[in-house]
C-alpha positions as CSV (number, residue, x, y, z in Angstrom):
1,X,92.3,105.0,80.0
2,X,94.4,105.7,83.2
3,X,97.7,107.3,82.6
4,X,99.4,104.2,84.1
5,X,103.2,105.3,85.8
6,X,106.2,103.2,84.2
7,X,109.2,104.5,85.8
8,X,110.8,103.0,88.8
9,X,111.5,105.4,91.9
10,X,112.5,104.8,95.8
11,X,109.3,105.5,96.7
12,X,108.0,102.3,95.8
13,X,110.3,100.2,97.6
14,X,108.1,99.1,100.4
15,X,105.4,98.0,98.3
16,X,103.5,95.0,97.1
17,X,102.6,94.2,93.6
18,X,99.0,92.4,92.9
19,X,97.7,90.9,90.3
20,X,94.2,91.3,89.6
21,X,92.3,88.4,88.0
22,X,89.1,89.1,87.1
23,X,87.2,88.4,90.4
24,X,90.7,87.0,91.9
25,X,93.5,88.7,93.3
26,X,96.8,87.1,93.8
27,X,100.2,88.8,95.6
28,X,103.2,89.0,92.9
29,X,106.2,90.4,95.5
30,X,107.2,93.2,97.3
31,X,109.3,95.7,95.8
32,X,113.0,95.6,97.7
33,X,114.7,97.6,95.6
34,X,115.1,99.5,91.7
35,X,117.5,99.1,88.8
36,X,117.6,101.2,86.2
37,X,114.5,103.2,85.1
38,X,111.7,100.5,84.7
39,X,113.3,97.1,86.5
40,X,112.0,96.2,90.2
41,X,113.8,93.6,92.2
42,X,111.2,92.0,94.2
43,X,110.6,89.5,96.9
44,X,108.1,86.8,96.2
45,X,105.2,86.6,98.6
46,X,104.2,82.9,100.1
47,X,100.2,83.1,101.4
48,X,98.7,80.4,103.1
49,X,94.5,80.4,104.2
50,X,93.8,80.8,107.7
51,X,91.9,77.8,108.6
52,X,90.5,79.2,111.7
53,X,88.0,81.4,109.6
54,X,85.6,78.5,108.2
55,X,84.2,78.9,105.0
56,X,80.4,78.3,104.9
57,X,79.4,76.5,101.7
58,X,75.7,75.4,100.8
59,X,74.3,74.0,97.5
60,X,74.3,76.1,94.2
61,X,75.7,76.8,91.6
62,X,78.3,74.4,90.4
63,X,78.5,72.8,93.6
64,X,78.7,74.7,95.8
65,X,78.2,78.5,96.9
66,X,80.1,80.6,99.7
67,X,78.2,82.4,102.0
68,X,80.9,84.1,103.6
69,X,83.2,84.3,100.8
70,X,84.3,87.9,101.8
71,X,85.8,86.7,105.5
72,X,88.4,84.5,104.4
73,X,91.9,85.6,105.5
74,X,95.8,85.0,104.6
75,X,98.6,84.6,106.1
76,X,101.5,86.0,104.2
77,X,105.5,85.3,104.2
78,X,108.1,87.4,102.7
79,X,110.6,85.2,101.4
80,X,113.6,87.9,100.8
81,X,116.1,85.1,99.7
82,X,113.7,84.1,96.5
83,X,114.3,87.4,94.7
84,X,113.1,88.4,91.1
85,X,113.1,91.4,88.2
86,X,109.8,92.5,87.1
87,X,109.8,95.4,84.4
88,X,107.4,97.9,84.7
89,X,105.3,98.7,81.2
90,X,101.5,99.4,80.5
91,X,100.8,96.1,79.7
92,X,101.8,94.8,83.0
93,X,100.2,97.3,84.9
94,X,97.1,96.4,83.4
95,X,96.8,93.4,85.5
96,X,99.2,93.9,88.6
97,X,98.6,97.1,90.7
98,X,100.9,98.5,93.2
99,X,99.5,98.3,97.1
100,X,100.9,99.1,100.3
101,X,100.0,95.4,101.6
102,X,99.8,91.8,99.8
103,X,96.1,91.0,98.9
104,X,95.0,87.1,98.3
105,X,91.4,86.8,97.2
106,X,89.6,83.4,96.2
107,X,86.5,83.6,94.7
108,X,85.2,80.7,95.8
109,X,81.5,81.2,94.2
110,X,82.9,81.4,90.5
């Protein structure tokens, strides 16, 4: 098991949190600032899908399967006025990962 980091330093302000969901990713906030030794103050992250990349979807599967699932894009908003804590542990950095940029993911072929 990774030695997962659970204090709180400047150097993460900056950064995004994502949560990882098996196959799906989904931005948590960007880090805008620290309190204390484990407490982030974050910004949530709005995402909307680019509709100019069309999704190509033949039969399969369930209904339907994706044959370009991996060009699908986001557009994402920092809303700085919609402000939360998150505390840092090992249990929630076992889902959410720290990245230097929101990622959205849909997997549309699950």
């Amino acid at each position: 098991m990774a030695n997962l980091e659970t204090t709180a330093t400047p150097s993460l302000i900056g950064k995004y949190i994502n949560r990882y969901l098996w196959s799906d990713v989904i931005p948590v906030g960007k880090i805008i600032g620290i309190k204390g030794k484990s407490t982030l103050i974050m910004a949530r992250v709005n995402y909307t899908r680019d509709e100019s990349v069309k999704m190509n979807f033949i039969p399969g599967g369930f209904s339907a399967h994706c044959t370009n699932n991996y060009a699908q894009e986001w557009i994402y908003t920092v809303d700085e006025t919609d402000t939360f804590t998150v505390r840092l542990s090992k249990q929630f950095l076992r889902q959410c990962k720290i990245d230097e940029k929101p990622i959205h993911f849909y997997d549309f072929n699950f």
